[in-house]
C-alpha positions in Angstrom: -18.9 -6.0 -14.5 -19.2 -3.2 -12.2 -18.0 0.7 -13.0 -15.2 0.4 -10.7 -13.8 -3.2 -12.1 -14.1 -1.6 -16.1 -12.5 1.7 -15.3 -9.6 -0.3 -14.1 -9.4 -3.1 -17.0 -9.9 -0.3 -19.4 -6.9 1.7 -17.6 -4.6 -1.0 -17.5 -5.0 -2.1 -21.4 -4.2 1.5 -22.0 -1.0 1.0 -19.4 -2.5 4.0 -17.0 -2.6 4.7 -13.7 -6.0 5.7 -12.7 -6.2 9.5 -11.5 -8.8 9.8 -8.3 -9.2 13.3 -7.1 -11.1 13.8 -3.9 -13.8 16.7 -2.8 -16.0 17.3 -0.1 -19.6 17.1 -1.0 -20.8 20.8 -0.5 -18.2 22.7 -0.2 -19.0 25.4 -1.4 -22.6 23.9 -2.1 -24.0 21.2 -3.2 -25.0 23.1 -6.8 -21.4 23.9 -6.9 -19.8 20.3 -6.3 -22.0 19.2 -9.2 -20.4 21.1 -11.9 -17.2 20.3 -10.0 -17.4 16.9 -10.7 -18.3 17.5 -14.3 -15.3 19.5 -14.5 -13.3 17.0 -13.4 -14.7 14.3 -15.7 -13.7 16.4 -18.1 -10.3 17.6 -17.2 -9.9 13.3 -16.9 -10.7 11.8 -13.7 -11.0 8.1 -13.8 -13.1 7.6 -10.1 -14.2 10.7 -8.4 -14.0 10.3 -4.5 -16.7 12.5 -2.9 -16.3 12.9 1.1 -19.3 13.3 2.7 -19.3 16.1 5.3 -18.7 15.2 9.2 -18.2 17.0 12.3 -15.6 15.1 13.5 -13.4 13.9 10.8 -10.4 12.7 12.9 -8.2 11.1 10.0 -8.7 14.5 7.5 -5.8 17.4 8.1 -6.8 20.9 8.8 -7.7 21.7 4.6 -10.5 19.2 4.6 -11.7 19.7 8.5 -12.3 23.2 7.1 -14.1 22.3 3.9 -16.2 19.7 6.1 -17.2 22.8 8.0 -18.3 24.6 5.1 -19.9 22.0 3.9 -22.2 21.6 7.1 -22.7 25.5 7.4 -24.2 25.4 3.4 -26.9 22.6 4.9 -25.1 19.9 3.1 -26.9 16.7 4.3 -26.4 13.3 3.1 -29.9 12.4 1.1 -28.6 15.5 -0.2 -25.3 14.1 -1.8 -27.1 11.5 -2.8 -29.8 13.4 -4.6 -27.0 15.3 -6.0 -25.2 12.3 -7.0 -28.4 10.8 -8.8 -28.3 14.0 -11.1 -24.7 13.4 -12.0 -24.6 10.1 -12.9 -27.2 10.9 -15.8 -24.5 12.6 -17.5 -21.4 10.6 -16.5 -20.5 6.4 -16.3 -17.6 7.5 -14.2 -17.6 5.7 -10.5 -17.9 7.4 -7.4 -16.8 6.8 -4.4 -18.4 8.0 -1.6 -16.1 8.4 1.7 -16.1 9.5 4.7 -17.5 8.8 8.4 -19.7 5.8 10.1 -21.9 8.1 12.4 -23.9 9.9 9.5 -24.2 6.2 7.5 -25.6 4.7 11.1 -27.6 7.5 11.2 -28.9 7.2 8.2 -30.1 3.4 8.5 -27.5 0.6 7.2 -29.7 -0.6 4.9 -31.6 1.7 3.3 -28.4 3.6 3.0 -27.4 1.1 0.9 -30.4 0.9 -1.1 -30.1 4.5 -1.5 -26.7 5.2 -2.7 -27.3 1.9 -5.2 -30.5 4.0 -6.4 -28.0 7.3 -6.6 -25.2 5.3 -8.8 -22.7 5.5 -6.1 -20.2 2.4 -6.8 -18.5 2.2 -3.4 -18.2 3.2 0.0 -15.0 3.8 2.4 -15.6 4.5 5.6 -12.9 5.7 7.3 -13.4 5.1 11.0 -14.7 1.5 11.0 -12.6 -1.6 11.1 -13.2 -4.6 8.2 -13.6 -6.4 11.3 -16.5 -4.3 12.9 -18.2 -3.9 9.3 -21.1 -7.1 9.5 -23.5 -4.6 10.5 -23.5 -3.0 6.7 -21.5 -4.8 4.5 -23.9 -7.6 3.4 -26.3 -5.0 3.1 -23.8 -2.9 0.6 -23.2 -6.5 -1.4 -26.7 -7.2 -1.9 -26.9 -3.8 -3.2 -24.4 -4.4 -5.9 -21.7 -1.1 -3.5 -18.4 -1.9 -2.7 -16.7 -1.5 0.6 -13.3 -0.4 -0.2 -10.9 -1.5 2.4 -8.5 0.8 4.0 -4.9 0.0 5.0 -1.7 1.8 6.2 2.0 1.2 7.0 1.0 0.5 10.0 -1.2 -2.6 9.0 0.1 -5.6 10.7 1.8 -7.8 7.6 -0.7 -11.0 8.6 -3.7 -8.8 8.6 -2.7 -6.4 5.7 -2.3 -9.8 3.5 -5.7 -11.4 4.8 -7.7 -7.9 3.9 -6.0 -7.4 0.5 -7.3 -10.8 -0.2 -10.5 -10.1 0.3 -10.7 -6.7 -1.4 -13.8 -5.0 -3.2 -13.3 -2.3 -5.9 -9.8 -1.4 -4.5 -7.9 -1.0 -1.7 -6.7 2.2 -0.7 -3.3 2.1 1.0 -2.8 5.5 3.2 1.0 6.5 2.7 1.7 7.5 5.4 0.8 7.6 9.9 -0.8 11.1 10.8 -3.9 12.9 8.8 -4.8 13.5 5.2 -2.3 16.7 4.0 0.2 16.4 6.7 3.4 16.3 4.6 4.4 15.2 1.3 4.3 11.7 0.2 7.7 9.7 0.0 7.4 7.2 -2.8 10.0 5.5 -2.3 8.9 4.5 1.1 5.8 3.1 0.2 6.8 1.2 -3.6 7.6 -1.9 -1.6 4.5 -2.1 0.2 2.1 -1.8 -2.4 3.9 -4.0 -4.3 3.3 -6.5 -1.3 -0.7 -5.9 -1.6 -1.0 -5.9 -5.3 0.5 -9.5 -5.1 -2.4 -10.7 -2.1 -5.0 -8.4 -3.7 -7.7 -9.4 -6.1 -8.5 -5.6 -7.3 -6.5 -3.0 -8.0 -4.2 -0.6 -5.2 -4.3 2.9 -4.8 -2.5 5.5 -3.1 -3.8 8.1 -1.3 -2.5 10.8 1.7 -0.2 13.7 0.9 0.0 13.1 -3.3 -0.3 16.6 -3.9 2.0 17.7 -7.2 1.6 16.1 -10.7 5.3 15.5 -9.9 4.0 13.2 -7.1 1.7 11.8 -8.9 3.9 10.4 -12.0 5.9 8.8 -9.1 3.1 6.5 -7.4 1.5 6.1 -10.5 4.8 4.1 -11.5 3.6 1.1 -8.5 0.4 1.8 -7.8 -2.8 1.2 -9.3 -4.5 4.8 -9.3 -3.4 7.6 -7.0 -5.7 9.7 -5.1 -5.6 13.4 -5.0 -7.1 15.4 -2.1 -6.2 17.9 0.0 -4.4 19.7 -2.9 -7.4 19.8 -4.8 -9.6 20.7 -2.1 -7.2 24.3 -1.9 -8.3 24.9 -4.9 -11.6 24.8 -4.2 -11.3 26.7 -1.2 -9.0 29.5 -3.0 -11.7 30.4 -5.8 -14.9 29.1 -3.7 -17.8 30.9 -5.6 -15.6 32.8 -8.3 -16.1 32.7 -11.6 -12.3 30.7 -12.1 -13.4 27.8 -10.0 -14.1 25.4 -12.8 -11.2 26.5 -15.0 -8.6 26.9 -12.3 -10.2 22.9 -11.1 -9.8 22.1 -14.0 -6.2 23.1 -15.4 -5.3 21.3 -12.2 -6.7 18.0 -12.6 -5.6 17.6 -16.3 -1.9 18.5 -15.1 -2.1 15.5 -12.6 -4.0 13.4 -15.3 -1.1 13.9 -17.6 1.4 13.3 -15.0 -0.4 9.2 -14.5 -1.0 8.8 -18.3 1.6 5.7 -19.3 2.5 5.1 -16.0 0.7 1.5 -14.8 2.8 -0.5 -13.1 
């Protein structure tokens, strides 16, 4: 059993939703987003989803464009995050998620990508920009290497093909709540419950939520339906609010434990 599959069975024994907060690898540094992610292991993240930087990142809002930036101007590089990733997972059993853009992984090299994030401890991949459909090229390379690929859908998902990807799900699937870019607006929960309910019923693997959650009150409400909710944007503010102050970690921290409260009990 995989990181991913025991986080979950543990959650669910414990009836909780499964709190995944989002950062930019590199933003402010690469030093930095290591004891960010310690900090919020501690504060009670269940997966950690670490975006790896990209020029381009055409589904992110304006708060993680800029962090992407910063990111890229501090050298960030992806052996980089995976070197970085290698030292955390020493400390921490916690799975990662690496997410982000094709270009850098096709750069990279398909393959030994995959061998290399294996090596790092990363658990799974989501690549935002390429199709299911499209994905031959790496994903047999990612299975062989024991990664992942987490499948993306979104309301608008055809029904036929939103029920044939659900089924075929690895990890989890993250359902984007909403059309338009990552911290747009806030998330209406009552728009999505049905939906998700629809996937957890094709889906072999768990559901999570992700795309303008940013409030522990928004939080307690998906985490009623879904799976795990995913916290971004927000938390990527306060990252970009305290940068290389002294208050980074506490202030990251305070704010992850409120969301993690806000999910404890609430499983569907």
């Amino acid at each position: 059993m995989g990181r991913i599959e025991a986080t979950f069975k543990r959650l669910k024994q414990l009836g909780e939703a499964a709190l995944i907060p989002f950062v930019t690898a590199g933003d402010p540094s690469l030093e930095r987003t290591e004891e960010i992610i310690h900090t919020l292991v501690d504060a009670g993240a269940d997966l950690i989803e670490l975006g790896f930087p990209f020029s381009d990142p055409m589904a992110d809002g304006p708060t993680i464009q800029a962090a992407s930036e910063r990111a890229l101007a501090a050298g960030t590089t992806l052996p980089g995050i995976l070197q970085m990733v290698a030292r955390v997972r020493r400390h921490t059993n916690v799975p990662i998620i690496l997410m982000g853009y094709y270009n850098p992984v096709f750069r990279y090299g398909a393959e030994r990508f995959a061998k290399d994030a294996a090596a790092a401890g990363v658990d799974g991949l989501l690549l935002v920009d390429l199709p299911p459909e499209e994905a031959g090229e790496i994903h047999g390379f990612l299975r062989d290497a024991g990664v992942n690929l987490i499948t993306l859908l979104s309301p608008t998902t055809p029904p036929e093909r939103a029920s044939r990807l659900a089924a075929s799900g690895e990890g989890f699937i993250y359902y984007v709540s909403m059309t338009g870019v990552t911290g747009a607006r806030q998330v209406d929960a009552g728009g999505i419950e049905t939906a998700v309910r629809e996937l957890k019923a094709f889906s072999p693997v768990p559901v999570a939520v992700g795309f303008g959650i940013s409030t522990a009150a928004d939080a307690r409400s998906v985490g009623r339906f879904a799976d795990a909710v995913v916290v971004g944007s927000a938390l990527v503010k306060v990252i970009e609010a305290y940068g290389t102050s002294g208050e980074l970690l506490v202030q990251v921290g305070t704010f992850v434990r409120g969301l993690k409260s806000a999910v404890r009990g609430q499983a569907a």
